[in-house]
NUPA-484704 format. One record per residue (C-alpha): residue number from 1; residue in three letters; x, y, z. Coordinates in steps of 0.1 Angstrom, whole numbers, padded with zeros to 4 digits, m for minus. Layout:
   num   residu       u       v       w
   NUM      ala       X       Y       Z
...
This chain:
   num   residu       u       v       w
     1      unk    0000    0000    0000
     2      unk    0017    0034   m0008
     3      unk    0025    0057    0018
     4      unk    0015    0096    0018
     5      unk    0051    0118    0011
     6      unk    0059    0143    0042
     7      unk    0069    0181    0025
     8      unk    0106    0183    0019
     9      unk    0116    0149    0019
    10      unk    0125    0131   m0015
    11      unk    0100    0105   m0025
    12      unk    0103    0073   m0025
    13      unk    0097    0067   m0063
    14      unk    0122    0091   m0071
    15      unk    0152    0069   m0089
    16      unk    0177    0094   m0097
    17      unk    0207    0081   m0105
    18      unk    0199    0045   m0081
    19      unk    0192    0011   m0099
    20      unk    0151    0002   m0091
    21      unk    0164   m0022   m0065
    22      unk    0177    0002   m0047
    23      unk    0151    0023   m0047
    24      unk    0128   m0001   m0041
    25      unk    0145   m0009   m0009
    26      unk    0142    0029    0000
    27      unk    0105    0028    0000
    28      unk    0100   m0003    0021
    29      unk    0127    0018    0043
    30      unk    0108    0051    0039
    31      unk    0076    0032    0046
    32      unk    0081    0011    0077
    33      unk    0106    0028    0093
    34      unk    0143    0024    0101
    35      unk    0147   m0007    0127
    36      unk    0180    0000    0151
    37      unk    0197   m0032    0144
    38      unk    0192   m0031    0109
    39      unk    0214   m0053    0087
    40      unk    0203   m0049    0050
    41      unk    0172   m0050    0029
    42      unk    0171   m0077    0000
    43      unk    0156   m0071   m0028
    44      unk    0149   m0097   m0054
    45      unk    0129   m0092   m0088
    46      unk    0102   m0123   m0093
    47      unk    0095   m0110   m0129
    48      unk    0084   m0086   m0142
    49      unk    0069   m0056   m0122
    50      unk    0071   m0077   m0088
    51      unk    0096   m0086   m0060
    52      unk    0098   m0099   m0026
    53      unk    0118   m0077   m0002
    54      unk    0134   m0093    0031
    55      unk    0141   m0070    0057
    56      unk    0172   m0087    0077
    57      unk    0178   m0073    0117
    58      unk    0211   m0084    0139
    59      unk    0225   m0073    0168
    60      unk    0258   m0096    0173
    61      unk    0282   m0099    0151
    62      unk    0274   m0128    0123
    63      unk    0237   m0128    0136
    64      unk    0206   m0118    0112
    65      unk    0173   m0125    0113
    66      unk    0144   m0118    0082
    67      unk    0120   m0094    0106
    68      unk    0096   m0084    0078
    69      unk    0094   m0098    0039
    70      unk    0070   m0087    0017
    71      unk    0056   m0092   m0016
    72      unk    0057   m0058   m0038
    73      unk    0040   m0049   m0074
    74      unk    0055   m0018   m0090
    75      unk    0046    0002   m0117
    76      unk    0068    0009   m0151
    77      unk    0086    0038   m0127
    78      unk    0094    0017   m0100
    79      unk    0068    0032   m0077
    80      unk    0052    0009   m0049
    81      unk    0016    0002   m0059
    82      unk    0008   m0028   m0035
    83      unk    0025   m0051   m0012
    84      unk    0014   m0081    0010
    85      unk    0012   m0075    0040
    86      unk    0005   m0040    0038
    87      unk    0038   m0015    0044
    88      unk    0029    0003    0079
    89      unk    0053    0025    0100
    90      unk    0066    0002    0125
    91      unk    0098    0019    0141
């Protein structure tokens, strides 16, 4: 589910120079927040248009955990249009 855009803060479909993974990433980033102990964010294209995003936590060294995964559709700009579960502001 997109997320509304606060003023002054880039959005989340905006590319710029970034590869769509990354930017993907961003949004699921922009969208649920930034955990503390976050690791990385995995982003894996499924085919076309659609991805499943892993959201990896840790807090030793050599320790990571997948705390939230989803299931993402994107439009031809790379833009978030729905994801299972829904993306909600966590942290």
């Amino acid at each position: 589910m997109p997320t509304k855009q606060q003023a002054g803060q880039p959005g989340p479909g905006e590319q710029g120079g970034r590869t769509p993974d990354a930017a993907i990433g961003e949004h699921v980033l922009y969208a649920l927040g930034r955990p503390g102990d976050l690791r990385r964010v995995e982003v894996r294209r499924l085919w076309e248009g659609h991805y499943r995003v892993n959201v990896f936590v840790g807090a030793g060294t050599g320790v990571a955990r997948i705390a939230h995964s989803y299931f993402l559709v994107t439009d031809g700009a790379g833009r978030v249009t729905a994801s299972t579960p829904d993306l909600i502001r966590r942290y």
